[in-house]
C-alpha positions as CSV (number, residue, x, y, z in Angstrom):
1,X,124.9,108.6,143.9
2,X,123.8,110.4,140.9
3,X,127.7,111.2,140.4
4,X,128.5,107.5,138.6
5,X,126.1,108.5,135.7
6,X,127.5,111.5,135.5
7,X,131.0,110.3,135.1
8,X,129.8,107.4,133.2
9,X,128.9,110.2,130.8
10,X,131.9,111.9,130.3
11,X,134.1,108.9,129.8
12,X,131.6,107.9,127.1
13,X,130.3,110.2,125.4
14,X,133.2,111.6,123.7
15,X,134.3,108.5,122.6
16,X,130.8,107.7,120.9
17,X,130.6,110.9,119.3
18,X,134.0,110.6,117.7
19,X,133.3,107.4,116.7
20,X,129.9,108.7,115.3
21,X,131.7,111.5,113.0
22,X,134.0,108.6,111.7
23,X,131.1,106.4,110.6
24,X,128.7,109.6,109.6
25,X,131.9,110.1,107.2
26,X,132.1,106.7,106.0
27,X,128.2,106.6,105.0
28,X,128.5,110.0,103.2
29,X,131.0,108.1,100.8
30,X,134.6,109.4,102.5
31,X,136.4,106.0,102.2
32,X,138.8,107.6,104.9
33,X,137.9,108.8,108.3
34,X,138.9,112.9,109.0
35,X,138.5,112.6,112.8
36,X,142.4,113.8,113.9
37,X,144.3,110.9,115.6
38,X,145.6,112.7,118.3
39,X,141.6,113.3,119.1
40,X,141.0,109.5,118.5
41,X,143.7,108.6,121.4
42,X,142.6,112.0,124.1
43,X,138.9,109.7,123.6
44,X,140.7,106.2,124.4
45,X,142.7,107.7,127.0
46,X,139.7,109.5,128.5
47,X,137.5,106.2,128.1
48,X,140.6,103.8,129.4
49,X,140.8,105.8,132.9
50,X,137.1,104.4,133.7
51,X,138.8,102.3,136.6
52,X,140.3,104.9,138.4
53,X,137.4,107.1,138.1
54,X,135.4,104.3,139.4
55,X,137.7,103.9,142.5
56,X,138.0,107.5,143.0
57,X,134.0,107.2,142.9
58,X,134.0,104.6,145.4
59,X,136.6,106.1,147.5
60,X,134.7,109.7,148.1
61,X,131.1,108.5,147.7
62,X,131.7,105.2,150.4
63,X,135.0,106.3,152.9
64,X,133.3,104.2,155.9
65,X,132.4,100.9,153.6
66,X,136.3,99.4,153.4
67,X,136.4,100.2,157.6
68,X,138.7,103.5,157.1
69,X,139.9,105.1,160.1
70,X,138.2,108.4,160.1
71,X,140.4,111.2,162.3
72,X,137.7,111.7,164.5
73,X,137.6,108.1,166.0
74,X,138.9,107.3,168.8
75,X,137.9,103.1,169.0
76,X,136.0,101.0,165.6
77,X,134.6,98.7,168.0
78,X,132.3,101.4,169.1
79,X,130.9,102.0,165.2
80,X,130.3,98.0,165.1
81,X,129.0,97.4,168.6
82,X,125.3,97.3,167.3
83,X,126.1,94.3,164.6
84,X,127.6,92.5,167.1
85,X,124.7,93.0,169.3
86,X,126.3,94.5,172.2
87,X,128.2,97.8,173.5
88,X,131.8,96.4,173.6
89,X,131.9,95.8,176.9
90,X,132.3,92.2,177.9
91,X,131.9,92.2,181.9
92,X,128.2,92.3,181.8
93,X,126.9,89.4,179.3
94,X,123.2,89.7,180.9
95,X,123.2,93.5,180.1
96,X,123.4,93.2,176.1
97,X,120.8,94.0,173.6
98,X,120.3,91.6,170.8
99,X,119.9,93.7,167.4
100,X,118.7,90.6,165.0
């Protein structure tokens, strides 16, 4: 969990700081702003792939929260049995253990 700070961070942070020199320029009396443009877009760029970080995040942090298959598996129904409040097996109603 402490990896979406952490990659909050680096989308941000260079952004900010370029954004930073710009205005530090500005208040020192520089009417124009020295920060290169092709650094200016690598930020943007950098700041605008937030969303597939965030999926990427999401995707390697949570694999089992969308219901993925994992390789190992062999039947879902087993992994959700306990919500459900039984084992999956459905010729012995008497048998099952309520989980609520």
């Amino acid at each position: 969990m402490i990896a979406y700070p952490l990659v909050y961070a680096a989308q941000i942070l260079p952004l900010s700081v370029a954004r930073w020199i710009g205005f530090v320029q500005e208040n020192h009396g520089d009417k124009k702003n020295h920060v290169p443009p092709t650094a200016l877009i690598a930020v943007q760029v950098i700041h605008l792939m937030s969303g597939l970080a965030n999926v990427l995040l999401f995707l390697y942090t949570r694999p089992n929260l969308l219901l993925f298959k994992d390789e190992g598996d062999s039947d879902q129904s087993e992994k959700l049995a306990p919500l459900y409040g039984g084992t999956g097996d459905t010729d012995s109603i008497e048998g099952r253990k309520r989980y609520y």
